[in-house]
C-alpha positions as a Markdown table, in Angstrom:
| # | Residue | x | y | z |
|---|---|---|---|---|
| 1 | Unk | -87.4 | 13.7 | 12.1 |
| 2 | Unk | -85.7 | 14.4 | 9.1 |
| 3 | Unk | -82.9 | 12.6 | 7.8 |
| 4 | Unk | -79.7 | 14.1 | 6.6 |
| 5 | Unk | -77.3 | 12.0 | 4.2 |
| 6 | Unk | -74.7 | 10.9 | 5.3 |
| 7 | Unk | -72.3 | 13.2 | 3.8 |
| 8 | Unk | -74.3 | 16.5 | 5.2 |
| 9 | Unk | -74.4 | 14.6 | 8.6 |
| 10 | Unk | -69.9 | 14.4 | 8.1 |
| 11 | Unk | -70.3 | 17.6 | 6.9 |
| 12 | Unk | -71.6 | 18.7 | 10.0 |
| 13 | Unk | -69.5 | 16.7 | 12.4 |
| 14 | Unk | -66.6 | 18.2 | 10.7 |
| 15 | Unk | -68.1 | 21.4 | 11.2 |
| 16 | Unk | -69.5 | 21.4 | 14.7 |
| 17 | Unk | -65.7 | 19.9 | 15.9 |
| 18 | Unk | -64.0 | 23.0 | 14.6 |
| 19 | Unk | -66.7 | 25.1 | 17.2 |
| 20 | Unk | -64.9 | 26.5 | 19.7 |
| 21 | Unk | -67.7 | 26.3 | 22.4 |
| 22 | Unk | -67.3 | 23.0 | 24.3 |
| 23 | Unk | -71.2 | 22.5 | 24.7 |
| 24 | Unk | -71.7 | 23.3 | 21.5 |
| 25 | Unk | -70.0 | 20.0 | 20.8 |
| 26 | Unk | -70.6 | 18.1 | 23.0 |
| 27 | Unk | -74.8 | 18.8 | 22.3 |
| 28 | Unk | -74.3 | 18.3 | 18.8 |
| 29 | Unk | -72.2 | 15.1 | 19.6 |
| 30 | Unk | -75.0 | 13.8 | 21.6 |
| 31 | Unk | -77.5 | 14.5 | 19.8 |
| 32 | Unk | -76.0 | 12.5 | 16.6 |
| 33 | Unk | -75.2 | 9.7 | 18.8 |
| 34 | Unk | -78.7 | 9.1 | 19.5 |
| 35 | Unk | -79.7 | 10.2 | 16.4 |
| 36 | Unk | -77.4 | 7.5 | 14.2 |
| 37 | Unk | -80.0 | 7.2 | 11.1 |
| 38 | Unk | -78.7 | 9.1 | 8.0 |
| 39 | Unk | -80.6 | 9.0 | 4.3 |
| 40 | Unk | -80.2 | 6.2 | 2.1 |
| 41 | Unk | -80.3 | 6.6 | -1.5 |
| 42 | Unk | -84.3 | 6.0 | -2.6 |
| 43 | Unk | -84.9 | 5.9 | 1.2 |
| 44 | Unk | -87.1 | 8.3 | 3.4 |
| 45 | Unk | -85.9 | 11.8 | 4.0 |
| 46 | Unk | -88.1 | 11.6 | 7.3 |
| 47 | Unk | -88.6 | 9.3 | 9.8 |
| 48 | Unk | -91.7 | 10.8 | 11.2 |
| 49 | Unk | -90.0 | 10.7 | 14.8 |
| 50 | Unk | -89.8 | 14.1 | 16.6 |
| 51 | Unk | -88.0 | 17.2 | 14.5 |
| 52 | Unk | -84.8 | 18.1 | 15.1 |
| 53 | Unk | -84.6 | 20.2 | 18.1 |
| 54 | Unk | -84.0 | 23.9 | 17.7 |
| 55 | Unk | -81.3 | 24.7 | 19.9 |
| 56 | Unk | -79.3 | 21.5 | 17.9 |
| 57 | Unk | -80.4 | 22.7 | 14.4 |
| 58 | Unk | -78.9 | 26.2 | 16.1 |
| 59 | Unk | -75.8 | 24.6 | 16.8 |
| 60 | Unk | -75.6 | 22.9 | 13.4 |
| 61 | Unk | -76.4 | 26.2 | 11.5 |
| 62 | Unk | -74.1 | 28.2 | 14.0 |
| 63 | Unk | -71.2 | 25.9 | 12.9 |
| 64 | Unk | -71.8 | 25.9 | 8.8 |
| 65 | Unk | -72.0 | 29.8 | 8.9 |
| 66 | Unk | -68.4 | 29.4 | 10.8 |
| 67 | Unk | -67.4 | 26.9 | 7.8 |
| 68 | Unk | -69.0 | 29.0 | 4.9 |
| 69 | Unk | -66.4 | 31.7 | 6.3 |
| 70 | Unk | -63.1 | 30.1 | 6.3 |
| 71 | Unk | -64.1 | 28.9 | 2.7 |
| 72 | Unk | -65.0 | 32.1 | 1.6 |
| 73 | Unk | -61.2 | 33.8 | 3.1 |
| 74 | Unk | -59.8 | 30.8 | 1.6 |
| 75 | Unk | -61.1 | 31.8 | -1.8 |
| 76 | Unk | -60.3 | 35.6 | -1.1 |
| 77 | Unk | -56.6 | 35.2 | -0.1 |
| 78 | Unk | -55.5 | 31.9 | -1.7 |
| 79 | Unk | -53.5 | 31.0 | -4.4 |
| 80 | Unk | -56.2 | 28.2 | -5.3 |
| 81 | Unk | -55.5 | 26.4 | -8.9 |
| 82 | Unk | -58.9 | 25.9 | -10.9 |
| 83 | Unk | -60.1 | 22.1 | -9.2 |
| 84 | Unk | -59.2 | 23.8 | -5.4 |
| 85 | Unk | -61.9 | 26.7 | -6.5 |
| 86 | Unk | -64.2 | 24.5 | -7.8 |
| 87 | Unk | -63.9 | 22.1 | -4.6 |
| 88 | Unk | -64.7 | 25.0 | -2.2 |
| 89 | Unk | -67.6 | 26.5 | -4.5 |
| 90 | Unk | -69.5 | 23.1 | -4.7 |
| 91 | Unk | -68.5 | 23.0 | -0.5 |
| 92 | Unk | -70.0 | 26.3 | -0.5 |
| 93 | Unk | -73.4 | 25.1 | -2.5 |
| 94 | Unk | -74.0 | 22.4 | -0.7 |
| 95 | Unk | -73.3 | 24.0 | 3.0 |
| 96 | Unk | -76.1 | 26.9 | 1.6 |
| 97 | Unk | -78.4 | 23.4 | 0.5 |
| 98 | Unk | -77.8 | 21.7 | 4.2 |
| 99 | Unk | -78.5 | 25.0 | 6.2 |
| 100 | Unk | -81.9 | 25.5 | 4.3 |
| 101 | Unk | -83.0 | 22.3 | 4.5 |
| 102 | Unk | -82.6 | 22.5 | 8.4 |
| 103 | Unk | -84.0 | 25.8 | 8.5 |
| 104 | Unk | -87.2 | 24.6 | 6.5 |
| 105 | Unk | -87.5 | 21.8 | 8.5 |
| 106 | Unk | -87.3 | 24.2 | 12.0 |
C-alpha cells in the first residue's frame, strides 16, 4: 500500500474533518486508524500490502478538492500580505502533489 508522509496523511485529516458528510469521516477515520504507517525519510513509499481502497482514496481526493477551494477564495478575496500568499500557494502545490500521487496509485 502506499505510504503517505506524514504531513500529507495531517493534511488529509485536516481535510477529511472539515467534510461535511459524516461517513465520509468516519471511513476515512477508520481507515487511517488501521492504516497508522506514514513515510519515513529514506524509507519505503510502499509497503506492498493491499492499495488504498478506491472509495477511501475517493473520500481523500473529495476532501483536497473541498480544501484547494477555500484556498483558492482565500487568495481571491483576501487581503493576504506576501508570506500568507506564499503559504497558501505552496498549500496549493502540495495538495495538487498528494491528489496525483493517490490518483496514480488508484
Amino acid at each position: 500500500m502506499l505510504l503517505l508522509s506524514a504531513k500529507a496523511r495531517r493534511f488529509i485529516d485536516a481535510a477529511v474533518n472539515d467534510l461535511p458528510d459524516p461517513e465520509q469521516r468516519e471511513a476515512w477515520s477508520a481507515w487511517a486508524r488501521a492504516n497508522p504507517d506514514v513515510r519515513t525519510p529514506d524509507g519505503p513509499t510502499d509497503d506492498r500490502g493491499e492499495p488504498v481502497p478506491v472509495g477511501i482514496a475517493a473520500v481523500a481526493l473529495a476532501a483536497l478538492s473541498r480544501k484547494v477551494v477555500r484556498l483558492r477564495q482565500r487568495l481571491g478575496v483576501a487581503l493576504l500580505d506576501e508570506d500568507e500568499i506564499s503559504d497558501v500557494e505552496n498549500d496549493l502545490t502540495f495538495i495538487d502533489t498528494v491528489g496525483a500521487v493517490l490518483i496514480k496509485k488508484l
